[in-house]
VOFI-119871 format. One record per residue (C-alpha): residue number from 1; residue in three letters; x, y, z. Coordinates in nm, 4 decimals, always signed. Example, Ala and Ser with C-alpha at 12.3 -4.5 7.8 and 13.67 -1.06 7.14 Angstrom:
REM VOFI-119871
SITE    n  res         x         y         z
SITE    1  ALA   +1.2300   -0.4500   +0.7800
SITE    2  SER   +1.3670   -0.1060   +0.7140
REM end
This chain:
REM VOFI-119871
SITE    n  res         x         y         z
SITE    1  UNK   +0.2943   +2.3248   +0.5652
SITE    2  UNK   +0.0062   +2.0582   +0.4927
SITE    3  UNK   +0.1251   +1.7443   +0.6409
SITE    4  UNK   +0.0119   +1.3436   +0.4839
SITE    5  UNK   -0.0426   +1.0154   +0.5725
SITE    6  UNK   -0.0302   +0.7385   +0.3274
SITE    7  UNK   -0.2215   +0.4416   +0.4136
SITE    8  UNK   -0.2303   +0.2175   +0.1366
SITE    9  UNK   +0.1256   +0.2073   -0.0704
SITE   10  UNK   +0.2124   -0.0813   -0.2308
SITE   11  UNK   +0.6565   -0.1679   -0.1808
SITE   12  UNK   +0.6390   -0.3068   -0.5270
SITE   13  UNK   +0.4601   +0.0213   -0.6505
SITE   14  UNK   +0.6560   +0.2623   -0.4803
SITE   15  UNK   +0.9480   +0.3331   -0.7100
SITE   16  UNK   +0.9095   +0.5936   -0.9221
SITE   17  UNK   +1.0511   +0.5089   -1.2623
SITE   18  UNK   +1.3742   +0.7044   -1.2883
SITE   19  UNK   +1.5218   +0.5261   -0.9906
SITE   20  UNK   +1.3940   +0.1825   -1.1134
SITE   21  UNK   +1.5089   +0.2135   -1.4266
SITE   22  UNK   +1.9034   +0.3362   -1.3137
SITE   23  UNK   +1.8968   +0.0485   -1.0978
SITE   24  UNK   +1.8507   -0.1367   -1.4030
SITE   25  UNK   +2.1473   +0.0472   -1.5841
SITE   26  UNK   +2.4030   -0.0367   -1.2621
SITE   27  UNK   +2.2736   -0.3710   -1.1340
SITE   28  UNK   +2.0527   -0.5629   -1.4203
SITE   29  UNK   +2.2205   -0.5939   -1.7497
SITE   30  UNK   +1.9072   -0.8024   -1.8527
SITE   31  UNK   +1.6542   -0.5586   -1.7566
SITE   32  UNK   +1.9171   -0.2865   -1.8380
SITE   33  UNK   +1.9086   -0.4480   -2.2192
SITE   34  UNK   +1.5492   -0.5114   -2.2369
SITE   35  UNK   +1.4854   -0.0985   -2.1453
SITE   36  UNK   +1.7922   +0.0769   -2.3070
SITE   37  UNK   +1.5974   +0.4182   -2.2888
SITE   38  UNK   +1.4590   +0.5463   -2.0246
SITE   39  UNK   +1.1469   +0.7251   -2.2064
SITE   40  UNK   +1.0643   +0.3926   -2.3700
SITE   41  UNK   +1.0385   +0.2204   -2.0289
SITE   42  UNK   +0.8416   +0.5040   -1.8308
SITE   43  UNK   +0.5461   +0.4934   -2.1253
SITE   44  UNK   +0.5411   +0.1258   -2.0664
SITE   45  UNK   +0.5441   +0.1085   -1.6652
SITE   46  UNK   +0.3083   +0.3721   -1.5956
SITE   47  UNK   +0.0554   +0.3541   -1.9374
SITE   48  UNK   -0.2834   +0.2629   -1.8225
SITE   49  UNK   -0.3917   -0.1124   -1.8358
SITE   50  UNK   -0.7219   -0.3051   -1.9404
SITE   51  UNK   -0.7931   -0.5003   -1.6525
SITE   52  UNK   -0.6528   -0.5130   -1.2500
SITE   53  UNK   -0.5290   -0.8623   -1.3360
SITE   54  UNK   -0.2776   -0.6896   -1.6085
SITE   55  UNK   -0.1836   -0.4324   -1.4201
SITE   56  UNK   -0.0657   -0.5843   -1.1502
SITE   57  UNK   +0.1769   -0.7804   -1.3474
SITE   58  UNK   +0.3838   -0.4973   -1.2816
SITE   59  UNK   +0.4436   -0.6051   -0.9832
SITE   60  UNK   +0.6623   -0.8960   -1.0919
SITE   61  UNK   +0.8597   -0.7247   -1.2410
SITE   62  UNK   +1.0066   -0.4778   -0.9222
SITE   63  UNK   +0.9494   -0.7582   -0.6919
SITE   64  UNK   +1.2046   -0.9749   -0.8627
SITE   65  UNK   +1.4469   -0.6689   -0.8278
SITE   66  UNK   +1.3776   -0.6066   -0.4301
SITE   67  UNK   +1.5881   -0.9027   -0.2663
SITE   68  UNK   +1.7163   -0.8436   +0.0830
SITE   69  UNK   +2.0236   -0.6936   -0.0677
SITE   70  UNK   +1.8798   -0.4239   -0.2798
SITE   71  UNK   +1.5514   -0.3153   -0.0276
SITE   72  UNK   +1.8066   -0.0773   +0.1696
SITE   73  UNK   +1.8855   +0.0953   -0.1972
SITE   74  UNK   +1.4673   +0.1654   -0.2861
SITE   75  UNK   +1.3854   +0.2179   +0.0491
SITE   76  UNK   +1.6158   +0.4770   +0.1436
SITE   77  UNK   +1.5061   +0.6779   -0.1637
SITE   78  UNK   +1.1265   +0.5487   -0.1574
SITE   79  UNK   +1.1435   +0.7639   +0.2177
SITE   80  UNK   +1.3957   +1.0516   +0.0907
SITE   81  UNK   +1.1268   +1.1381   -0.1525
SITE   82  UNK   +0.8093   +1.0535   +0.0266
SITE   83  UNK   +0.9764   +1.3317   +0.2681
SITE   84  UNK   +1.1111   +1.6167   +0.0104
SITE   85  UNK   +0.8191   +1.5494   -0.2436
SITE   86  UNK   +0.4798   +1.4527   -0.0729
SITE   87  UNK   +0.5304   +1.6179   +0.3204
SITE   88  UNK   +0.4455   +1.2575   +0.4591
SITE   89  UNK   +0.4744   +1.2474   +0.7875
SITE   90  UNK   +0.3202   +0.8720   +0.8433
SITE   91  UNK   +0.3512   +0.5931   +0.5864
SITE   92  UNK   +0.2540   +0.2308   +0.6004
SITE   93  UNK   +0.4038   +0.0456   +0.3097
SITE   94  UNK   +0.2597   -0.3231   +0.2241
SITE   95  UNK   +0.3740   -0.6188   +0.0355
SITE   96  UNK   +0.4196   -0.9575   +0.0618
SITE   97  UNK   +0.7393   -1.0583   +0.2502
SITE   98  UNK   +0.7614   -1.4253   +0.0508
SITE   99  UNK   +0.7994   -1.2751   -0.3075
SITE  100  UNK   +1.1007   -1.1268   -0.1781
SITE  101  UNK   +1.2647   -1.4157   -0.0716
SITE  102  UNK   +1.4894   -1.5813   -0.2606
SITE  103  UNK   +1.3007   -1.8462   -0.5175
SITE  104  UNK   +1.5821   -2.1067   -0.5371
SITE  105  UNK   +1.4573   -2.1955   -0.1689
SITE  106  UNK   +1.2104   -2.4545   -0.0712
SITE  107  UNK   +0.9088   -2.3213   +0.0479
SITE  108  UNK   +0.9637   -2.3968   +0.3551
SITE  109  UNK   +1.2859   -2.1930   +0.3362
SITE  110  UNK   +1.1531   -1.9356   +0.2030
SITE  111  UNK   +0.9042   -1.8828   +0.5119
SITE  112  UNK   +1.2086   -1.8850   +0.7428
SITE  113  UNK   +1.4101   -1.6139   +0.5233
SITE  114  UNK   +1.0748   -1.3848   +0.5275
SITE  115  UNK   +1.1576   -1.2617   +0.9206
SITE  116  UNK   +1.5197   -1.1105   +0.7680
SITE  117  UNK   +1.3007   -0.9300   +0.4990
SITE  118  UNK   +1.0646   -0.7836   +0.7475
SITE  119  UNK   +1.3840   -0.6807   +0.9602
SITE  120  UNK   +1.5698   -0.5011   +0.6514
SITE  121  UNK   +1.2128   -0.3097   +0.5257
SITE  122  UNK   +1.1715   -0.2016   +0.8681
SITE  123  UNK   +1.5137   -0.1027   +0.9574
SITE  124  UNK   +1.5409   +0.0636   +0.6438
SITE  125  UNK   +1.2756   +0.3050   +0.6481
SITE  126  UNK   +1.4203   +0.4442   +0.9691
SITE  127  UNK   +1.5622   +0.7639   +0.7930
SITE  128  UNK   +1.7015   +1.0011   +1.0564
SITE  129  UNK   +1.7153   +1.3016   +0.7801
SITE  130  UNK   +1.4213   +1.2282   +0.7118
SITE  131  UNK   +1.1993   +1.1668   +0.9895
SITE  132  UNK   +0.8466   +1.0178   +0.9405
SITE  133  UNK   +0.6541   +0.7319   +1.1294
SITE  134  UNK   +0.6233   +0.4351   +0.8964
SITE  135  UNK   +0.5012   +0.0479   +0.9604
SITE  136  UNK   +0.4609   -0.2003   +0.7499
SITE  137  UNK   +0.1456   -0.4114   +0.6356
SITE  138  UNK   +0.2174   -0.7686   +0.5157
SITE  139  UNK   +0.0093   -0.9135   +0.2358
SITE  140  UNK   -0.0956   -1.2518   +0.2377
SITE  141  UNK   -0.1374   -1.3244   -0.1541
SITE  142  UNK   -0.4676   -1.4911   -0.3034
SITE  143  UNK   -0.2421   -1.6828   -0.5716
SITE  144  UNK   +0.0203   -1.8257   -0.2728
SITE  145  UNK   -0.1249   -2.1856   -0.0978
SITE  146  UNK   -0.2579   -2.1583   +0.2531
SITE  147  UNK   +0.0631   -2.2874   +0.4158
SITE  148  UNK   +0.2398   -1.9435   +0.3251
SITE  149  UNK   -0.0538   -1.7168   +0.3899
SITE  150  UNK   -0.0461   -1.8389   +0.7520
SITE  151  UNK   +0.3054   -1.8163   +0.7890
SITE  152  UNK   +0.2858   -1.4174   +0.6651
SITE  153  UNK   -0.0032   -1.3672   +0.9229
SITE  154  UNK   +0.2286   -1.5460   +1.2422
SITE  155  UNK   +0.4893   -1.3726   +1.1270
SITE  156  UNK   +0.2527   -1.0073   +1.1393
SITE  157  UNK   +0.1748   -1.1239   +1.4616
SITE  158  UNK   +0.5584   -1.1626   +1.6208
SITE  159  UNK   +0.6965   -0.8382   +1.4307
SITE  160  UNK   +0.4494   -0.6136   +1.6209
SITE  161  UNK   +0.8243   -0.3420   +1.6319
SITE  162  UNK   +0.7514   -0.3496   +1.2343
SITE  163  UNK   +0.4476   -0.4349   +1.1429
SITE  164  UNK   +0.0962   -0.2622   +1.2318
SITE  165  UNK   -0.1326   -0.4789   +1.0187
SITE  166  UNK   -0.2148   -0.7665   +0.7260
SITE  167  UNK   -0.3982   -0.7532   +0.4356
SITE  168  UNK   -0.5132   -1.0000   +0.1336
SITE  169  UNK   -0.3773   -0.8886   -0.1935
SITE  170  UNK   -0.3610   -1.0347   -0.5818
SITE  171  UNK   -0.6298   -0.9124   -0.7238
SITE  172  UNK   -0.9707   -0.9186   -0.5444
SITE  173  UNK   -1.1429   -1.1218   -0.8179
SITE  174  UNK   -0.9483   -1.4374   -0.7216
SITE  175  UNK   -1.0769   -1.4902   -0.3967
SITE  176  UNK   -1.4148   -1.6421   -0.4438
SITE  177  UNK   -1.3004   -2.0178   -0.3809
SITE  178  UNK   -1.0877   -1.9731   -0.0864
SITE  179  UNK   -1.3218   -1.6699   +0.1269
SITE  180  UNK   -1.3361   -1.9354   +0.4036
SITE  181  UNK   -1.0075   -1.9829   +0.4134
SITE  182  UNK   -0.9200   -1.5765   +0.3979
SITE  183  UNK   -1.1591   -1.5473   +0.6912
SITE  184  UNK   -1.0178   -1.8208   +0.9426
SITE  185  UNK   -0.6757   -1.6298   +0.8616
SITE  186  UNK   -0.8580   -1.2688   +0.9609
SITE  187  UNK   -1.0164   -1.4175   +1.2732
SITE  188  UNK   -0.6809   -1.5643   +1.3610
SITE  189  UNK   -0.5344   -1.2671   +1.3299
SITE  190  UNK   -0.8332   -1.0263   +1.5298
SITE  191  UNK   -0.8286   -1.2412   +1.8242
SITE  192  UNK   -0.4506   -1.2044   +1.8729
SITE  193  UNK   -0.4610   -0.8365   +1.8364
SITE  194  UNK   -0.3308   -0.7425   +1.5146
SITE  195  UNK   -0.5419   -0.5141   +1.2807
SITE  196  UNK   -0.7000   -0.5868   +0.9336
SITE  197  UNK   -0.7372   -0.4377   +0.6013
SITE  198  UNK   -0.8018   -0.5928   +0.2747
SITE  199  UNK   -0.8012   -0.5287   -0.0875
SITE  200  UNK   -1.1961   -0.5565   -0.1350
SITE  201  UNK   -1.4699   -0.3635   -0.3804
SITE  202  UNK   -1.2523   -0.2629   -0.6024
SITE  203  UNK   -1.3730   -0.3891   -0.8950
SITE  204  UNK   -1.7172   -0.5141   -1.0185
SITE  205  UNK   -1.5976   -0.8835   -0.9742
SITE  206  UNK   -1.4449   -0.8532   -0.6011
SITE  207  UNK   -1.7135   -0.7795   -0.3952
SITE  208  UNK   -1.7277   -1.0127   -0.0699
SITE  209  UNK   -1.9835   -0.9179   +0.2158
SITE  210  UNK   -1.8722   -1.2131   +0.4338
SITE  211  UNK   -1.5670   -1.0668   +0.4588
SITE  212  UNK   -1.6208   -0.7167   +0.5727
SITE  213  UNK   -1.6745   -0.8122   +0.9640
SITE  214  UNK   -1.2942   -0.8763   +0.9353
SITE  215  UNK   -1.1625   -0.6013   +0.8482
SITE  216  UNK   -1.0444   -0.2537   +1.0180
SITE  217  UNK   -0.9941   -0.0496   +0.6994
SITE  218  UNK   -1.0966   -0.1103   +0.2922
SITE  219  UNK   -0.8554   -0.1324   +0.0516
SITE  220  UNK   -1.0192   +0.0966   -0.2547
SITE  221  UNK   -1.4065   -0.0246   -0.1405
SITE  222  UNK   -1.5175   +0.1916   -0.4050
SITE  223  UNK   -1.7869   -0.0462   -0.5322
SITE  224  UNK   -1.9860   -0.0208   -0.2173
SITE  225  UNK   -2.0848   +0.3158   -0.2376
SITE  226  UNK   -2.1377   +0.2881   -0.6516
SITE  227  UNK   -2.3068   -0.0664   -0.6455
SITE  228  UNK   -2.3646   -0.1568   -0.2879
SITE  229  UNK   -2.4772   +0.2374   -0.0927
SITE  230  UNK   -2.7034   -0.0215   +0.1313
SITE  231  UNK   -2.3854   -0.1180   +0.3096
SITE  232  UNK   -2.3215   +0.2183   +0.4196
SITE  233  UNK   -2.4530   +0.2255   +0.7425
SITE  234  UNK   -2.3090   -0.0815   +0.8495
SITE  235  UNK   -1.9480   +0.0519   +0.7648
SITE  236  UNK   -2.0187   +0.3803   +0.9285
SITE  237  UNK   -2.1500   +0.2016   +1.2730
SITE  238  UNK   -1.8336   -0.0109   +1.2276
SITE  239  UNK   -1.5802   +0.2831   +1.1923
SITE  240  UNK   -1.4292   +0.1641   +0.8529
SITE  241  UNK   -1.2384   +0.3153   +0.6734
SITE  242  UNK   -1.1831   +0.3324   +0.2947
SITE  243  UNK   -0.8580   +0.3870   +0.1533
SITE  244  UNK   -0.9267   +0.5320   -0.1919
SITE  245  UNK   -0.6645   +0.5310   -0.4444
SITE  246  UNK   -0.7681   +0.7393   -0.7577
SITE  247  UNK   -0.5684   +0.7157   -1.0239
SITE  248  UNK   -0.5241   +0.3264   -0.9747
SITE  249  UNK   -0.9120   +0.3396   -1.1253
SITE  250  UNK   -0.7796   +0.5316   -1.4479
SITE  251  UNK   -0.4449   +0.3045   -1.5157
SITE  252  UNK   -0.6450   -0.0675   -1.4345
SITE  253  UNK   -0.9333   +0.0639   -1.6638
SITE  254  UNK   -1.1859   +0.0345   -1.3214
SITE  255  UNK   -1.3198   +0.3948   -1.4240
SITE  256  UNK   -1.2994   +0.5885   -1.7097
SITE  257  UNK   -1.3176   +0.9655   -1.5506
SITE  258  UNK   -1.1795   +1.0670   -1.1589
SITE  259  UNK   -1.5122   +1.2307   -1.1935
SITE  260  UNK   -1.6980   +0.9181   -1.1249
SITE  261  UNK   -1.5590   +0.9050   -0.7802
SITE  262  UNK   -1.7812   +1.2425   -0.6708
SITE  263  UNK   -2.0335   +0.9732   -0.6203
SITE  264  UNK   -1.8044   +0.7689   -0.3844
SITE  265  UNK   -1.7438   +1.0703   -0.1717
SITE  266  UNK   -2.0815   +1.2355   -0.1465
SITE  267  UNK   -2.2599   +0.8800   -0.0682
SITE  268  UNK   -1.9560   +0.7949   +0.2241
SITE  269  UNK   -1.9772   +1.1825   +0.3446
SITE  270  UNK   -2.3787   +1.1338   +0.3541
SITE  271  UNK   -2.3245   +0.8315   +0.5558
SITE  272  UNK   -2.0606   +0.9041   +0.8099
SITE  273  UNK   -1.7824   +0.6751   +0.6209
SITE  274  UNK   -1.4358   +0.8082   +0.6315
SITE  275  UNK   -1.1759   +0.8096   +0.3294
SITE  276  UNK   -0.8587   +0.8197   +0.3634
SITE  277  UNK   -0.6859   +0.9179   -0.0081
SITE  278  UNK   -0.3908   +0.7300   -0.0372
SITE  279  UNK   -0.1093   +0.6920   -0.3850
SITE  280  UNK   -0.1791   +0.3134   -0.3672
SITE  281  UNK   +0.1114   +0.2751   -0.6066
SITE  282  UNK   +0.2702   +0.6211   -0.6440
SITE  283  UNK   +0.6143   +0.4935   -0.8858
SITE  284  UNK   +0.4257   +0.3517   -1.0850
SITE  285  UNK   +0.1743   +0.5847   -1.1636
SITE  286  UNK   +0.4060   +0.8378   -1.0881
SITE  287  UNK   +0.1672   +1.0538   -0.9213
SITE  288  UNK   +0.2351   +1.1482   -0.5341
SITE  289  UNK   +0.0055   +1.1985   -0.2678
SITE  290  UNK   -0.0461   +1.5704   -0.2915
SITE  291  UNK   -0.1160   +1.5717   -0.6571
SITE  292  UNK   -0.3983   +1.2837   -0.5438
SITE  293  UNK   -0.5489   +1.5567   -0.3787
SITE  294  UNK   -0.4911   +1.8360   -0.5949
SITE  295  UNK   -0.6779   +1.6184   -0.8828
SITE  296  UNK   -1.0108   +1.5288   -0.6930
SITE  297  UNK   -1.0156   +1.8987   -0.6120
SITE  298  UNK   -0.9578   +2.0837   -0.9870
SITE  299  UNK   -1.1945   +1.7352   -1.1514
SITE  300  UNK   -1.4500   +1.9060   -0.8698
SITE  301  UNK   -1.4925   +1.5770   -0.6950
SITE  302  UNK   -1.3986   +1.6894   -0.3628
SITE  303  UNK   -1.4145   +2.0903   -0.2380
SITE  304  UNK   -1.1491   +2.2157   +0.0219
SITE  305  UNK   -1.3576   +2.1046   +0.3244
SITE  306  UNK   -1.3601   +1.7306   +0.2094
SITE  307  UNK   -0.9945   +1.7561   +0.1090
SITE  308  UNK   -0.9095   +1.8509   +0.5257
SITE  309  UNK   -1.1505   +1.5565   +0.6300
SITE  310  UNK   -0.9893   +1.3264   +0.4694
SITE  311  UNK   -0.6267   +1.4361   +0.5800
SITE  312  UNK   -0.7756   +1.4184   +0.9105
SITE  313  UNK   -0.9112   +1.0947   +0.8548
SITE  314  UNK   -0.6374   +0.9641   +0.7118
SITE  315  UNK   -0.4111   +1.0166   +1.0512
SITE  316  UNK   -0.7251   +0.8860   +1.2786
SITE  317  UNK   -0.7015   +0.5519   +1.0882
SITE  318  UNK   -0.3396   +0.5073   +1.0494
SITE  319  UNK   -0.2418   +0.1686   +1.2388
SITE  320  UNK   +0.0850   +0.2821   +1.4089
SITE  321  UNK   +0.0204   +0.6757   +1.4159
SITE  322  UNK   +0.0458   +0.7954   +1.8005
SITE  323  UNK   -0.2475   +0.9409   +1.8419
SITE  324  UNK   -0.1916   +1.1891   +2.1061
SITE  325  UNK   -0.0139   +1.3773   +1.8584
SITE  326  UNK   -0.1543   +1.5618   +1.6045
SITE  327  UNK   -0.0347   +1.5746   +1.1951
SITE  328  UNK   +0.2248   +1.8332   +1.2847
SITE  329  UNK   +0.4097   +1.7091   +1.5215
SITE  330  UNK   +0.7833   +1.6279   +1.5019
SITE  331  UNK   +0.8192   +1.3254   +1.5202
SITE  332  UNK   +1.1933   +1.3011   +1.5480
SITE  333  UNK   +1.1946   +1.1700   +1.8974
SITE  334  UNK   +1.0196   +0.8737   +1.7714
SITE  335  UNK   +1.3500   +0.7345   +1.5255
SITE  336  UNK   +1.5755   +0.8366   +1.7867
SITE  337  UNK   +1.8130   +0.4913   +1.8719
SITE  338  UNK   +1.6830   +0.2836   +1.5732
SITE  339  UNK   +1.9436   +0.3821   +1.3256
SITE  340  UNK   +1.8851   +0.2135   +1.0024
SITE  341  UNK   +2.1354   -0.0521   +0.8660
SITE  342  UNK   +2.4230   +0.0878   +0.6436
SITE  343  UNK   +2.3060   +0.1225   +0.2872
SITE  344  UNK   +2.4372   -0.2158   +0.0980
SITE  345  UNK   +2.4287   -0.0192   -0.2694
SITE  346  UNK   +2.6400   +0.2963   -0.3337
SITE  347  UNK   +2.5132   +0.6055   -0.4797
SITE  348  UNK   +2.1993   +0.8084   -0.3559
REM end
C-alpha cells in the first residue's frame, strides 16, 4: 500500500462538503437556511473561481464555523478520512490561529486565546485509530496588522510539541507594501530555529525574490519555473522545496489545463528542484491526495517515475516527519500517551 504525505493543507480547506454542510443542518440554523440542499451548496463551494482573491473567500466562511468548540468535531473526521481515504501517513495542516478566536475579543484578547486553539488543533489530530504523524503550520495573514503577525510567529516558536513551521498566507498579491515587514518576521523566526514556508509564485502578481532566502519550502512556486526558470539553480543549491497544489490552479482560474504544469515539472526535474504534490485544500475541491496524483499521471504531466520522486520528496521535506523512518513505517508508537481530548460534538 502506497503511503502520502501532505504538506500544504489548508484547516479552513480541509472539510469536504458533506460534513460541512451537516454541521450546518445540526449546529447553524443560519447557514443551515441559507444552504437547505446539499447539492445546491457543493456546486457553490467547490465551482471554480475567477481570481485567488475570490476564492479564498471561502475561507471565511468555514473559519467562522471552526471555534475552539467545534475544531475537535472537523478534526476528528478531517484525520478519520485523511486515514481511510488518502493512506496519509504524515500531514501538516496550516491556518491562522487568530481567525479562530473568538471576534467579540479585543485584539489583544484574541492573541492570548490563540495558545488554547493551537492546544485543541493539536490535541485533536492525535487519532489513536487512526495513526498518522501530523504538525501544524501557523499562518501569519497579509490582511492582519503587524502586532498579530508577530504574536502568531512567538507563539510558533513556544508550541514547538505542535507546531513544525510558519507561513504568510492571504493571497500572495497583497504583500508588496509590507515585504520588509514579512522578512524581519522570517528572520525572527530562522534565527530561533523554527522553519519557513510561504505562499509565494503562485500567481502572475505574487512573485517576491527578496523573499525566497527566507524560506525552507514554496507554497505553489509555480511561476518560477513558467516565468522565472533563471531561479532554478538557486532553489536547487538551496534545497527548496515546492509544494504544488494542482487543482487549486483550475478552481482560482491560475491555469486553464493541469497540462500546463508538465512545464513546471520537467524545468524543476531538469534542475534538481523537488516537488512535493500536496491537496492544498482537499474539502473544498473535493479532490484527495491520491487522485492529485492519479490526474498529473492520466493528463501525462508526470510518468510513474516522477510520481515516486515526488512521494519521496514529499516525506524528505516534511517538517516534523522522523526521518530515520521510512514512508511505511508504523507509526503508532509515536501517538502512544497523547490521547486526544474527548470529542465536544456528538455524532461521527
Amino acid at each position: 500500500m502506497a503511503l502520502y504525505a501532505d504538506l500544504h493543507r489548508h484547516l479552513g480547506g480541509s472539510v469536504v462538503p458533506r460534513i460541512l454542510w451537516r454541521y450546518f443542518q445540526r449546529h447553524d440554523e443560519q447557514l443551515a437556511q441559507r444552504f437547505p440542499k446539499y447539492k445546491e451548496f457543493e456546486e457553490f463551494y467547490t465551482r471554480k473561481r475567477n481570481t485567488l482573491d475570490e476564492y479564498l473567500e471561502l475561507h471565511t466562511l468555514v473559519e467562522s464555523t471552526q471555534t475552539a468548540a467545534s475544531l475537535p468535531y472537523f478534526i476528528y473526521r478531517l484525520i478519520r478520512g485523511a486515514y481511510i481515504f488518502e493512506n496519509l501517513a504524515y500531514l501538516e495542516l496550516r491556518y491562522t490561529p487568530y481567525l479562530r478566536t473568538d471576534d467579540q475579543l479585543s485584539q489583544s484578547a484574541r492573541i492570548d486565546q490563540m495558545y488554547s486553539i493551537v492546544e485543541i488543533v493539536g490535541k485533536a489530530a492525535r487519532v489513536p485509530e487512526y495513526p498518522m504523524v501530523t504538525s501544524q503550520i501557523l499562518c501569519m495573514h497579509s490582511r492582519l496588522p503587524y502586532e498579530v503577525n508577530k504574536a502568531i510567529a512567538d507563539l510558533a516558536i513556544q508550541s514547538s510539541e505542535y507546531v513544525c513551521a510558519i507561513d504568510v498566507a492571504g493571497g500572495d498579491s497583497h504583500y508588496a507594501e509590507r515585504l520588509d515587514e514579512f522578512i524581519s518576521l522570517y528572520e525572527y523566526a530562522r534565527d530561533r530555529g523554527l522553519k519557513t514556508t510561504g505562499h509565494l509564485y503562485e500567481t502572475t502578481d505574487g512573485c517576491y525574490p527578496k523573499l525566497l532566502p527566507y524560506l525552507m519550502r514554496i507554497g505553489h512556486g509555480i511561476q518560477i519555473p513558467l516565468r522565472y526558470p533563471e531561479l532554478l539553480p538557486q532553489l536547487a543549491k538551496m534545497n527548496q522545496c515546492l509544494e504544488v497544489c494542482p487543482t487549486t490552479y483550475l478552481k482560482t482560474g491560475t491555469l486553464e489545463d493541469l497540462h500546463q504544469l508538465k512545464v513546471v515539472f520537467d524545468r524543476c526535474f531538469a534542475a534538481g528542484v523537488d516537488i512535493a504534490i500536496c491537496t492544498d485544500n482537499a474539502g473544498l475541491h473535493n479532490v484527495r491526495l491520491p487522485f492529485e496524483y492519479e490526474n498529473l499521471l492520466t493528463k501525462d504531466v508526470i510518468d510513474f517515475q516522477q510520481l515516486q520522486a515526488c512521494q519521496e520528496a514529499a516525506f524528505r521535506h516534511a517538517f516534523a516527519w522522523p526521518h530515520n523512518q521510512g514512508p511505511a513505517s508504523l507509526i503508532t508508537g509515536l501517538l502512544q500517551d497523547k490521547q486526544p481530548e474527548a470529542l465536544t460534538l456528538s455524532g461521527k
